[in-house]
Backbone as CSV, one residue per row, in Angstrom:
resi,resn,N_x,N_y,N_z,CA_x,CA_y,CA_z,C_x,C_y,C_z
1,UNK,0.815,-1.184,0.000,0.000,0.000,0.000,0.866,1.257,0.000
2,UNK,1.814,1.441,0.946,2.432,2.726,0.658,3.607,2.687,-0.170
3,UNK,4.147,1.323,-0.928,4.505,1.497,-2.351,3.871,2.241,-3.323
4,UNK,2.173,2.114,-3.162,1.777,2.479,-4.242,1.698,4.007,-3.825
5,UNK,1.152,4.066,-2.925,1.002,5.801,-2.409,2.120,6.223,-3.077
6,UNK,3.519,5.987,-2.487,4.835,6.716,-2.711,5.024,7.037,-4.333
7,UNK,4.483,6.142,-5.287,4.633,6.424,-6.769,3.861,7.420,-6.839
8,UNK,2.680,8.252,-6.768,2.017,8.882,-7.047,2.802,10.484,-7.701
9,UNK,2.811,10.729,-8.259,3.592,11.941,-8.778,3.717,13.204,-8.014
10,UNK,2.572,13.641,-7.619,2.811,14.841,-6.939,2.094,14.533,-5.606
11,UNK,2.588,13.737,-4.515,1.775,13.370,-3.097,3.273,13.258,-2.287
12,UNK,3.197,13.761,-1.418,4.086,13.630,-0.456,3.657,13.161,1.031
13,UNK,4.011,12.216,1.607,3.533,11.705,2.974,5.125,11.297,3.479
14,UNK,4.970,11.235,5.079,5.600,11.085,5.941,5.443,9.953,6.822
15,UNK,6.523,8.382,6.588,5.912,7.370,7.459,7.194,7.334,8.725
16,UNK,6.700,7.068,9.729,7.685,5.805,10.915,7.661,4.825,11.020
17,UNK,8.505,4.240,10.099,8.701,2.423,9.535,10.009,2.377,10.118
18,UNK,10.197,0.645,10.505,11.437,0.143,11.163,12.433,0.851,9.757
19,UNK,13.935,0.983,10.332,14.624,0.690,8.910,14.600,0.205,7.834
20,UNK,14.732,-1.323,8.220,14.516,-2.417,7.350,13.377,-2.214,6.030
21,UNK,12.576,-2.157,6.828,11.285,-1.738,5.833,11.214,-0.099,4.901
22,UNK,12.005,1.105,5.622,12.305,1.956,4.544,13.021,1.976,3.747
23,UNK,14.215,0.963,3.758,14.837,0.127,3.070,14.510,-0.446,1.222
24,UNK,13.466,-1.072,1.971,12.694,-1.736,1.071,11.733,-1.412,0.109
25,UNK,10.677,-0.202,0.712,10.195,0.585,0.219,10.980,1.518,-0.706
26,UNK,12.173,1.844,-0.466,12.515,2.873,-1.599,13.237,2.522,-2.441
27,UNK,13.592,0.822,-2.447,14.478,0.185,-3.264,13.217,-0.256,-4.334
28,UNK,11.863,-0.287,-3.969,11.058,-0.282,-4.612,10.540,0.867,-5.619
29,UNK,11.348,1.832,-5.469,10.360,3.126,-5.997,11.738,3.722,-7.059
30,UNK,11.239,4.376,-7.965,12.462,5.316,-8.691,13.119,6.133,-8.296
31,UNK,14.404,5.962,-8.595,15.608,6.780,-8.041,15.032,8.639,-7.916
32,UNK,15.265,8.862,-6.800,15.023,10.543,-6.247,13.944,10.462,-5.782
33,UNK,12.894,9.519,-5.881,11.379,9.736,-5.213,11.166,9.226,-3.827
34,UNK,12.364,8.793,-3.018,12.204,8.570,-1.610,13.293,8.853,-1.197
35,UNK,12.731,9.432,0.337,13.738,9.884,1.194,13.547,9.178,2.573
36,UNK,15.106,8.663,3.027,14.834,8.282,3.935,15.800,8.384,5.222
37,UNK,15.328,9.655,5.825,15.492,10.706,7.018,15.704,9.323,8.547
38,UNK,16.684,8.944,8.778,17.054,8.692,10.278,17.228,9.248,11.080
39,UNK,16.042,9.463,12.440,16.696,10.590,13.475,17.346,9.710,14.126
40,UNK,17.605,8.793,14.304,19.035,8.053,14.821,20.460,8.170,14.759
41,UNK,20.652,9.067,13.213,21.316,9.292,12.445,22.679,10.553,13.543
42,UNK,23.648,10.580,13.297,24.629,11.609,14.230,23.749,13.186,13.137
43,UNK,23.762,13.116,11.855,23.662,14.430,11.532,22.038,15.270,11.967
44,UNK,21.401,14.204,12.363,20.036,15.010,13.049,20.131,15.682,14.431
45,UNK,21.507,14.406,14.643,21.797,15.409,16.317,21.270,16.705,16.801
46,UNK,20.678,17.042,18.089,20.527,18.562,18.369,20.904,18.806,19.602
47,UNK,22.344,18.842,20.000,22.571,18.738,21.154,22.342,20.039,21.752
48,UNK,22.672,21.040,21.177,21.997,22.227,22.037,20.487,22.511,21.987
49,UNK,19.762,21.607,21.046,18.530,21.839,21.087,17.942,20.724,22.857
50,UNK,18.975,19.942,22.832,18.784,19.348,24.323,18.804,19.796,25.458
51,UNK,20.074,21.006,25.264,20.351,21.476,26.682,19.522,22.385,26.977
52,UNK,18.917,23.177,25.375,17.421,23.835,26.062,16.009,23.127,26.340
53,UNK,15.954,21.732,25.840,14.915,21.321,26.123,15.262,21.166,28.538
54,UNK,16.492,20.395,28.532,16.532,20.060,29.947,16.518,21.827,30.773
55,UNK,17.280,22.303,30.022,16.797,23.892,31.068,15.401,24.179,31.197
56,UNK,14.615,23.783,30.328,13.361,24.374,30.280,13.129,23.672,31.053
57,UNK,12.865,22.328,30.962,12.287,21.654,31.853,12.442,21.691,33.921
58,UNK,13.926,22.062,33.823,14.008,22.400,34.999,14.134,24.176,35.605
59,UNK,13.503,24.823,34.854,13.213,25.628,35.113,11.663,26.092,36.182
60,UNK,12.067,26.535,37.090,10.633,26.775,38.235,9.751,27.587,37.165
61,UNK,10.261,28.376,36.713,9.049,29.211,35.876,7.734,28.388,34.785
62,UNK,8.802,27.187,34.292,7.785,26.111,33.717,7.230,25.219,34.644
63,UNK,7.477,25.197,35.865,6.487,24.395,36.578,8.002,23.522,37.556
64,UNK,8.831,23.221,37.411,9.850,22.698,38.484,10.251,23.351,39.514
65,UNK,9.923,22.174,40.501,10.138,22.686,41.902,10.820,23.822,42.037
66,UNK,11.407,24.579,43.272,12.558,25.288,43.426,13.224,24.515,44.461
67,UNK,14.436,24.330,43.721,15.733,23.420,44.695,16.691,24.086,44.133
68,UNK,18.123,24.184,44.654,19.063,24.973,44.566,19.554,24.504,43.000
69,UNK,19.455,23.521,42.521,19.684,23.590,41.250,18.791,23.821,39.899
70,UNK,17.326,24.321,40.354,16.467,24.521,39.598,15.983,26.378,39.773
71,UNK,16.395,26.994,40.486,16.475,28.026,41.250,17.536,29.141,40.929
72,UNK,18.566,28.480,40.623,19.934,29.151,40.124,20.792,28.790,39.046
73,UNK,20.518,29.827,37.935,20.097,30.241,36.308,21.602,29.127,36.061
74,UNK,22.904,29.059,36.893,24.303,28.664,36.260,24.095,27.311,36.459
75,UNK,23.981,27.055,38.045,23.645,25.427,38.370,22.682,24.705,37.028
76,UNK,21.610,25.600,37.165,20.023,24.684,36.171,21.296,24.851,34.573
77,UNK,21.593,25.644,34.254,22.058,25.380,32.554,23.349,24.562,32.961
78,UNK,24.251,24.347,33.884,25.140,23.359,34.420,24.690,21.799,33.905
79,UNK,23.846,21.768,35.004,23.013,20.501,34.612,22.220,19.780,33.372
80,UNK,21.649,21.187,33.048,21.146,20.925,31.730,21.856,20.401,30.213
81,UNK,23.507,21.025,30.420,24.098,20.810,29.673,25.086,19.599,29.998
82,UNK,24.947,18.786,31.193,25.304,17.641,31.595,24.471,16.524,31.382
83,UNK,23.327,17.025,31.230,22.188,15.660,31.298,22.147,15.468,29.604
84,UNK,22.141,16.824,28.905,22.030,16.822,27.408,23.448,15.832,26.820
85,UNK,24.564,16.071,27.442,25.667,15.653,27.055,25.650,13.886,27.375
86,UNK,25.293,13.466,28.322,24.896,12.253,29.325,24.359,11.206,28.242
87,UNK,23.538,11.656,27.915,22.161,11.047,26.479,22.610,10.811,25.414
88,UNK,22.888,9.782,25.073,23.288,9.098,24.301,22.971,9.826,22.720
89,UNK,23.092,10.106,21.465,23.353,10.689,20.048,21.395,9.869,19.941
90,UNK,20.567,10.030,18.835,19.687,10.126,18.269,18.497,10.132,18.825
91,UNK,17.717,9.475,18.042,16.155,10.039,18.540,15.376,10.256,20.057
92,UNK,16.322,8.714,20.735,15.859,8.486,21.822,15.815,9.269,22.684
93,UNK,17.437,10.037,22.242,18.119,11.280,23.506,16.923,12.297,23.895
94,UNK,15.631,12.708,23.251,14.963,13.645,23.256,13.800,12.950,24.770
95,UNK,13.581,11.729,24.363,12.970,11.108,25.684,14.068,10.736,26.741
96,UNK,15.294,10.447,26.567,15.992,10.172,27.935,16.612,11.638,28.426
97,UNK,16.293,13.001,27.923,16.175,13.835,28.722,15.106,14.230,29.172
98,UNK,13.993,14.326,28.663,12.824,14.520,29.419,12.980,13.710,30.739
99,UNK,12.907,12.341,30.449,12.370,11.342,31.418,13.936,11.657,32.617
100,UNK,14.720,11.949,32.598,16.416,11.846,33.300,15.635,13.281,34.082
101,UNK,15.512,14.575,33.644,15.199,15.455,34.559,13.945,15.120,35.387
102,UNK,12.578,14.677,34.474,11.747,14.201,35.656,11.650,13.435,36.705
103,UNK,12.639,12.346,36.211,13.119,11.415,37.345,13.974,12.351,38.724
104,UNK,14.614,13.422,38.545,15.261,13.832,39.671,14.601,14.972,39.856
105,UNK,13.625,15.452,39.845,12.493,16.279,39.846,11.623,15.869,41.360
106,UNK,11.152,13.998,40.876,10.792,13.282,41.633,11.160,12.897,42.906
107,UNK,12.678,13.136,42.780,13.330,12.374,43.979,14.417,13.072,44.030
108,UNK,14.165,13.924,44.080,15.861,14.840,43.844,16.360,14.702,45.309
109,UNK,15.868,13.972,46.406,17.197,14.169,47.674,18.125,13.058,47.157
110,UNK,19.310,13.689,47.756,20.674,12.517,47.524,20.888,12.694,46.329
111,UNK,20.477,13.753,45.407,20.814,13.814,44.023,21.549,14.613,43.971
112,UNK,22.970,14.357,43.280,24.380,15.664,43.040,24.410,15.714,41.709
113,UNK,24.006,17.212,41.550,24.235,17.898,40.358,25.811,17.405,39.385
114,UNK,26.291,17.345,40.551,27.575,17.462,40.102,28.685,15.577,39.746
115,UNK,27.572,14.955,39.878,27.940,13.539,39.840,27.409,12.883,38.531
116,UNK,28.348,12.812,37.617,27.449,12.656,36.144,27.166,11.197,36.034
117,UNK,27.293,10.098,37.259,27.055,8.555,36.924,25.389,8.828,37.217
118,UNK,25.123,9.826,37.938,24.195,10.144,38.546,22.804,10.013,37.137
119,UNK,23.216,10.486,36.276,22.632,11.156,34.783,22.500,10.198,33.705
120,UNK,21.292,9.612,33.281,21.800,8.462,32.359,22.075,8.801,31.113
121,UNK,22.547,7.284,30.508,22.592,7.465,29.068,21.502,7.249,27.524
122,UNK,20.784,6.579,28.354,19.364,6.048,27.667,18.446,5.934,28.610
123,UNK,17.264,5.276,27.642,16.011,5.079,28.777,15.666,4.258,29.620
124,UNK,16.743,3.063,29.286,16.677,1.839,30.266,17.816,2.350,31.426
125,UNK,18.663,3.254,31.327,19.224,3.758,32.621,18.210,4.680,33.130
126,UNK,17.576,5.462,32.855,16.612,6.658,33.215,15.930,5.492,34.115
127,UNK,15.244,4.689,33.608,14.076,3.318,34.679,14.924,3.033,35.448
128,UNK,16.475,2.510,35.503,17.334,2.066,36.615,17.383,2.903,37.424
129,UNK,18.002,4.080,37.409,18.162,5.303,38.404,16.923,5.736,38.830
130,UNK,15.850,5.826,38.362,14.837,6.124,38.845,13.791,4.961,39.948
131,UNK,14.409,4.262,39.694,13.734,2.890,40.508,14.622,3.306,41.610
132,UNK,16.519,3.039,41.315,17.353,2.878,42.587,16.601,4.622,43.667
133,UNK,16.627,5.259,42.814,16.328,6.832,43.761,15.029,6.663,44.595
134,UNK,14.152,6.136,43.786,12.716,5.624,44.362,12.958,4.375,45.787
135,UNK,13.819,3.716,45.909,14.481,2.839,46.937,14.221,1.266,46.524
136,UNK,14.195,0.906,45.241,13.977,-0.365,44.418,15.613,-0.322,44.142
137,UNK,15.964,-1.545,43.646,16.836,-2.110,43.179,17.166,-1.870,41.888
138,UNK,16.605,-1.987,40.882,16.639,-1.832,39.375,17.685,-2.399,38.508
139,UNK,18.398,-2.497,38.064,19.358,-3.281,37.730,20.602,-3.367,37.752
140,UNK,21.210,-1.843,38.464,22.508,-1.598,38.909,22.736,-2.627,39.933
141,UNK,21.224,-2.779,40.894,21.220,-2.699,42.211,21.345,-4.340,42.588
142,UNK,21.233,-5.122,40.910,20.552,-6.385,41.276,21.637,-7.828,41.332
């Protein structure tokens, strides 16, 4: 079905198919009529588009607590640009900073700004650290 869509001459659509399968699809179609965009990819990277997503997020004015590192403009972009850096290169990085600041949002006692094991690298560390902070085990712990 979206073989045939994609031939259509003047239609443009936008899918989220595994690799494999965009692969396939455009090995199916004539040369120049598919594109196929990986945000996995290093050149989609947006690493400073990260460190403003985590400032925002820990910013009191958008709704985060006030704690000495959400409170004070050097600490919060400190962090922000530690947690952005922390996160592993493509798509995922955009959810393992969200989810990495909300997690210490949640449970921020015993949390050091300044301890970057502290900060994960993906989202299955974000669930580990956030379980161990919560007082579960998680899989560091196990």
């Amino acid at each position: 079905m979206l073989t045939l869509l994609a031939a259509v001459e003047p239609l443009r659509f936008l899918a989220d198919v595994p690799r494999e399968f965009a692969a396939e699809l455009a090995e199916g179609l004539p040369p120049g009529v598919a594109r196929i965009i990986d945000l996995d990819a290093p050149e989609w990277a947006d690493p400073q588009g990260l460190v403003l997503q985590a400032e925002a997020l820990l910013n009191p004015r958008f709704g985060a607590p006030e704690l000495p590192f959400t409170t004070d403009p050097a600490a919060r972009h400190a962090l922000a640009e530690a947690t952005a850096r922390r996160a592993e290169d493509g798509a995922s990085s955009r959810l393992t900073v969200h989810l990495a600041v909300w997690s210490i949002l949640m449970h921020p006692q015993g949390f050091d700004p300044e301890d970057a094991d502290q900060l994960p690298r993906d989202v299955g560390e974000v669930l580990d650290l956030h379980t161990l902070r919560g007082g579960g085990l998680g899989r560091r712990g196990a």
